[in-house]
Structures are given as C-alpha cells and as structure tokens.
N, C-alpha and C positions, 0 to 999 in steps of 0.2 A: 399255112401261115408261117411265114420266119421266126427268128426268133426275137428278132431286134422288135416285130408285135408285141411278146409276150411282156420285154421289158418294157415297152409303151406303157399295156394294159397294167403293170405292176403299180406304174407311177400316178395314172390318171384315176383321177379323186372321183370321177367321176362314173367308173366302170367299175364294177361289183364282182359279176363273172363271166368268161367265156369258155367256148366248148372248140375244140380243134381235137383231129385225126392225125394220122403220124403222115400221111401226104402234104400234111402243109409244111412237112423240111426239106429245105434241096438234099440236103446230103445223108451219109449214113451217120454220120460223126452226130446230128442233133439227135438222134431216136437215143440217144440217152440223156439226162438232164435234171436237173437239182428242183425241188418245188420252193418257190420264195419264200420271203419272211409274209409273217401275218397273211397265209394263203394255206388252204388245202386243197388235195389234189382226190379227185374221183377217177380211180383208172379201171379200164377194163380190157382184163386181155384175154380174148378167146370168150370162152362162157364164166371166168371169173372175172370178180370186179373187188378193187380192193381201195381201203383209205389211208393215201401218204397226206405226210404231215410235215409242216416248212422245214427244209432242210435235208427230207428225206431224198433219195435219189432213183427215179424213177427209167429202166434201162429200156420194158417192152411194152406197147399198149397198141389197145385199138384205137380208145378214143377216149378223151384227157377233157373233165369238168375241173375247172380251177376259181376258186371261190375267195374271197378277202374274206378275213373273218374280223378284222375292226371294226367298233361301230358306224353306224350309219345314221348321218341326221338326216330327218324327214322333215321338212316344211310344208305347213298346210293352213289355208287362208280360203273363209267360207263366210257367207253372210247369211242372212236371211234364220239367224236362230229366237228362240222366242224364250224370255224367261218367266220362271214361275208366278209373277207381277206382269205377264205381257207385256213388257219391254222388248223393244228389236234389237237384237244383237249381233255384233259380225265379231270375230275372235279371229286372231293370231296365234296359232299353236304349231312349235317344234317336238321331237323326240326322236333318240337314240332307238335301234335296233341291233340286231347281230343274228348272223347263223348259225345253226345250230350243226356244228361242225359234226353229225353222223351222221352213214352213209345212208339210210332213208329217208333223213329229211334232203339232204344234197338230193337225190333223186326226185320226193317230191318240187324242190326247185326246177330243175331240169324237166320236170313232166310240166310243171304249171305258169311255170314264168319265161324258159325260153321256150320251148314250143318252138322246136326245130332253128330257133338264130344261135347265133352265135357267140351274143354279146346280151349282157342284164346292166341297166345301169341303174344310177338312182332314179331318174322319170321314170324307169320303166316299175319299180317297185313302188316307187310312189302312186303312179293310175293304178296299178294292182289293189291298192289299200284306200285309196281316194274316196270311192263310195263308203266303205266300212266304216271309217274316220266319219264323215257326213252323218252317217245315222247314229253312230254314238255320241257326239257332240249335239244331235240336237236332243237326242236323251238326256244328256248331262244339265244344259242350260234349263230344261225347265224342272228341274231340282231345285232349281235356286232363286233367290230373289235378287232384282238388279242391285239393292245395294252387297249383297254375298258376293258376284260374280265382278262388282267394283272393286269393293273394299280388301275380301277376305282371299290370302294365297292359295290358291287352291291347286294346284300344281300335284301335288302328293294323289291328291282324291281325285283328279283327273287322270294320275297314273294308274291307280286301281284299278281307275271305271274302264280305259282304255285298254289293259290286260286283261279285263275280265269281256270286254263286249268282241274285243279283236283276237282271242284266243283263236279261234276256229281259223279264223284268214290266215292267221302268220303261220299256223301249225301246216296249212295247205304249201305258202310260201316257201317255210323250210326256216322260216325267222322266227325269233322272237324278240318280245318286248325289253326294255333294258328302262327306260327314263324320260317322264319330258323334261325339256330341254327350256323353251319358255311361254308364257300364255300370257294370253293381252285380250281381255273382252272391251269393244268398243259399243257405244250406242249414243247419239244426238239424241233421241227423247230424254233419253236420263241423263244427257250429262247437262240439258236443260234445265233438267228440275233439281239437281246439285248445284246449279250456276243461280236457281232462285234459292236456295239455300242457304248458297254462300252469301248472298245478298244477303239475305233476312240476320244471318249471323254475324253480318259487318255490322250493319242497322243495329243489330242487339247490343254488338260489340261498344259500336261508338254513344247508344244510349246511355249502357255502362257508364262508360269512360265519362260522359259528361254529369251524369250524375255523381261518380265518384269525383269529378273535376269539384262540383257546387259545394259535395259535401266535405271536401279538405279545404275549396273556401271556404265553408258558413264556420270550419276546426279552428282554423287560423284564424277568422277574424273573432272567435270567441277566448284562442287562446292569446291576440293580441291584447280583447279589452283585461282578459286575467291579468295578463302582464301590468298592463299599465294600472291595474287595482294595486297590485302586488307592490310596481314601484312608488304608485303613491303612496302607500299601507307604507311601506320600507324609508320614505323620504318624511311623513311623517315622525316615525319613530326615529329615524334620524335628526330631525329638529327635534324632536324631543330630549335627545338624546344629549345633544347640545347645549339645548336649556340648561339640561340637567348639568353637563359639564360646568355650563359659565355661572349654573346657581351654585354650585358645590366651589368652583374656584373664586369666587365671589364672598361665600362665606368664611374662605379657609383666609381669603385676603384680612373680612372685616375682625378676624377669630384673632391675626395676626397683629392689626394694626390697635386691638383689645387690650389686647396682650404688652402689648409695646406701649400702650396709654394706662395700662394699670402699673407697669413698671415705675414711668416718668412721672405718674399721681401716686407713688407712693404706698401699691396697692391697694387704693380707693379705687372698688367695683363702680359704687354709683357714678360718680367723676367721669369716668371712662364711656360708660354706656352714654353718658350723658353727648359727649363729644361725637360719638360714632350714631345717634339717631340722627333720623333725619325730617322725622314728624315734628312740626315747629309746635307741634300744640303740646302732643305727648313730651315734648323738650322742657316747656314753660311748667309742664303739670310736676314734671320731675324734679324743676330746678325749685319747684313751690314750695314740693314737700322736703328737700332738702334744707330749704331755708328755716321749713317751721320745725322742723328736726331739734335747732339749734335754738328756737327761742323758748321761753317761758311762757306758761299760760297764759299771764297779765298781758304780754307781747301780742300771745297770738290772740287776744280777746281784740285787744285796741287796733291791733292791723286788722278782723274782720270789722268795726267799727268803722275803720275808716275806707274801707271799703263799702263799706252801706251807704256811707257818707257822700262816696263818690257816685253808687248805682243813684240816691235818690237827684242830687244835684243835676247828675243825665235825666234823668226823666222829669223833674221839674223843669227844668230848660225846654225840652222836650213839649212839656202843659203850655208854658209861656209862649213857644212859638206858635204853636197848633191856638191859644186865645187871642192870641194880637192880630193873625189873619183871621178869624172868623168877625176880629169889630173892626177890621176895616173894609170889611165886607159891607157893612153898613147894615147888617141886619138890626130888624126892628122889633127891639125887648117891650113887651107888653109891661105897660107900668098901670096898672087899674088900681084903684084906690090909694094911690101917691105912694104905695111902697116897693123900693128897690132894695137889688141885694148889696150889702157893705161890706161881710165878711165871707172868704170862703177859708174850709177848715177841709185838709186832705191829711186822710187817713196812711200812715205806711208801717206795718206789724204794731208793735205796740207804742208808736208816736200818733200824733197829731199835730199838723201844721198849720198854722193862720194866717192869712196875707189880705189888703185890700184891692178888692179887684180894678180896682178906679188908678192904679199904680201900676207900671210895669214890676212884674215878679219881681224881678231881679234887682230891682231900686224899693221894691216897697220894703216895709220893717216886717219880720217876720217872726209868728210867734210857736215855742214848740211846748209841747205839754210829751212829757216823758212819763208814762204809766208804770215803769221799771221804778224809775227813783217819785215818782210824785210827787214834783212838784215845777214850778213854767222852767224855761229856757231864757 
C-alpha cells in the first residue's frame, strides 16, 4: 500500500481501520513514518507488538493496525417492534461509539471484525452490531406504552439499556458505547388514535369556547340591562335633582322678591305674602282677614249680616226659579175640600219668611219674623 493510501484512508469519513505490512512501500525512505492525528497505531515487530499513539514515529514493523479513535455514528432503522399496549412500532435510532484505544481490545478488532481484509468501515461495524441493536430494541419497546414511547424523551434510558444489552458485542468489537445520538418511534395504529384524540379535544375545545362564547353573552347582555337600570336610576336622580335645583332657585327667587315687597310695603309681612300667593282663594281668605283685622265688632257683626243677606237672597232666587218651572209644568195640585195653600213661611237659622205663592217671590210682599229681636219685619 503507498502512502498517498494511508493519507486517503486518514480523510475518509468512512473508513475506521486498516491493516498493511511494510511491502506495501516502494521504497526504503517510507518504512519510517509518523502515526496521524486522532489515530492509533498497533505495530509488531518480530515477536513484539507495541502501541504508538498520533504523532508518535514508528521506524520498524511487521505489520501496522491503524485505527481512528473519533466517534463513530451508527444509524439504525428497524420495524416490526411491538409496545407494551401492542402497538406496532418502527423507530429511528442513531448513536456515537469509539475504540478502546488498548492493545487488546485493538486486537480483539483485528481478530473479529477484519478477519484477514484490510479495511473496517462503518457498514462493516454497523452489520457487526445490526442484530444486537434488533434484539435490544425490541426488548426496550415493550417496556413502554405507545403514549411513553410517543410522548416521553427517552433517549438517556435507551442509552443505558443499549450499554447494558450491547456490552458483550462491543467488548468482542474492541468498541465501546459513548451516546445516542437521536430516536424517533413511528407507528399508524397510534398515531390514529391520537389523530381521534385530537379530534374529540378540538370538539371539546370548540364546545368550550361556544359555551364560554353564550356565557359572556348571557354577562353582557345582563350587564347591559345593569347599565341601563343604573342610567335610568342616575337619570332619575338627575331630574330630581333638578327639580330640586329649580325648587330651591324658585324659592330663593320668591324669598327675594318677599323680601323686596316687605321693603316697598313698609315691612308689612302680611301685604307681601299676600302679592306673592298665588292661591286665588287662600288670597281672598287673607285679604278677609285682613280687612276684619281692622274693623270693629259692630262692623264685623253687620258685614256677616249682610252676608246672610246675600247667601239667603241666592237661595230664595234659587226656590223661586226651581217654583215657577214646576207650575208651568202644569202639574195638577189636588184641591179636595175647596182648600188651597195661601201662605208659605220658610225657615232660615233664627228668621222666618212669608210670601204668597200665587205672586212671583220676587214681586210678592214679604214678611220676616226675627226671633233675635221679636218682633215682624
């Protein structure tokens, strides 16, 4: 092998280790040579075998194992796994490895993995591990139930279980474990029955939501009709309120214009009030007693006198009209035994009045009997 190989194999991602003798240099000048970076070297010269390490300088050998000691990702993609719920599952799973850079494990590699080639890459360690990987994963998955192997990372506990199930193979390999890398369990039964799930949780959702919808209308339209209580309650008390104002500037008016009429009356209260009512009746009753204020007894005897004078005058007018329509009615006065009435005599407090009814009241002579003084009219 040249050496312009060895740089080949140095670069390619794909090539793990190879094994060359000191026949594969043209010349004498390569049987000496440096061991690269991130490499170790398995040399044996004669009946000794020794381990150079990158950088070291390796002058006489028989036969030269050369090994990358970076990680190595593994890709692996299996189906037909079953989980603890019997769900069918296929997974995507990577993970990191590395060699175990001493000289017995390097050997077991060379016993168990080249097997007389010349070349290890990653397929070739990967079919090495292929099965192992297969029965540990199908161990793993029925540990778990399809929503665990959905939902929950499980990455870490997958690396356990894979260091603890794969121990035995890598130790043959000359690897060990380091990391997964990433994991992905897929399954159609289950992602059916998450896809009715997510349905029933939409359904639940949008129930919800329309329930919560009804119930911020039935809020609103209750805190509408509040409101409108509230502004009518407030518009009320606002006309009231007014009232009140225009009752209060109303009386401060009449209090003023009182004020201003007991000035110009001369400080006469009564005078004043008198101008400023507006009760035509309680006015007459005020200006009554005002007037009888000011009279003498005799006065005020002869003005209630002539006031009787006038109630009786109304109510005999009154009799008169209410007699003259009843005989011109032509009603028919029973006269049995030739006698008619001549005189009528009406009573009023302590009078008595006489008239002939055959006369209109008003033209007949009228006679009065005064029970006070006792004697006629």
């Amino acid at each position: 092998m040249a050496k312009s190989n060895v740089n080949h194999w140095v670069v390619d991602k794909n090539s793990l280790a190879m094994c060359f003798v000191p026949g594969a240099f043209k010349s004498v000048f390569y049987r000496s040579w440096m061991v690269p970076q991130e490499t170790v070297a398995l040399v044996e010269s004669g009946e000794e075998m020794r381990l150079y390490r990158e950088g070291e300088v390796v002058e006489e050998f028989d036969r030269v194992l050369l090994v990358k000691t970076e990680e190595v990702l593994l890709e692996f993609e299996l189906e037909d796994l079953l989980s603890e719920d019997d769900y069918e599952f296929g997974v995507e799973v990577s993970f990191f490895v590395k060699v175990w850079p001493q000289e017995a494990n390097l050997c077991l590699l060379r016993e168990n993995l080249l097997e007389g080639e010349e070349l290890l890459t990653v397929e070739g360690l990967r079919d090495f591990l292929s099965k192992g990987v297969q029965e540990a994963l199908h161990r793993f998955t029925v540990g778990y139930t399809a929503a665990d192997l959905y939902k929950r990372d499980l990455k870490l506990e997958l690396g356990d279980f894979l260091k603890s199930r794969l121990s035995e193979l890598l130790f043959d390999s000359g690897f060990e474990f380091v990391r997964v890398h990433f994991l992905e369990f897929r399954s159609p039964a289950y992602e059916r029955v998450l896809e009715r799930e997510r349905e029933f949780k939409e359904e639940e959702r949008l129930h919800q939501m329309r329930k919560r919808l009804e119930l911020e209308e039935a809020n609103a339209k209750k805190e509408a009709e509040e409101l409108k209580r509230i502004l009518a309650y407030e518009g009320v008390l606002k006309e009231l309120e007014l009232k009140a104002q225009l009752s209060q500037k109303k009386q401060e008016e009449q209090l003023r214009r009182y004020e201003e009429l007991c000035e110009r009356l001369g400080k006469d209260e009564v005078k004043a009030l008198i101008f400023l009512l507006e009760d035509e009746k309680m006015k007459a009753e005020l200006i009554q007693s005002l007037i009888e204020k000011d009279m003498t007894k005799e006065q005020i005897e002869a003005r209630k006198q002539l006031q009787f004078q006038r109630q009786m005058e109304e109510k005999l007018a009154e009799f008169t009209r209410q007699l003259d329509t009843l005989m011109k009615t032509g009603v028919a006065v029973s006269r049995q035994g030739g006698v008619g009435t001549k005189r009528i005599f009406l009573t009023c407090g302590q009078k008595v009045y006489s008239f002939d009814p055959h006369h209109r009241l008003v033209e007949s002579s009228r006679e009065v009997y005064d029970f006070e003084g006792r004697g006629l009219g």
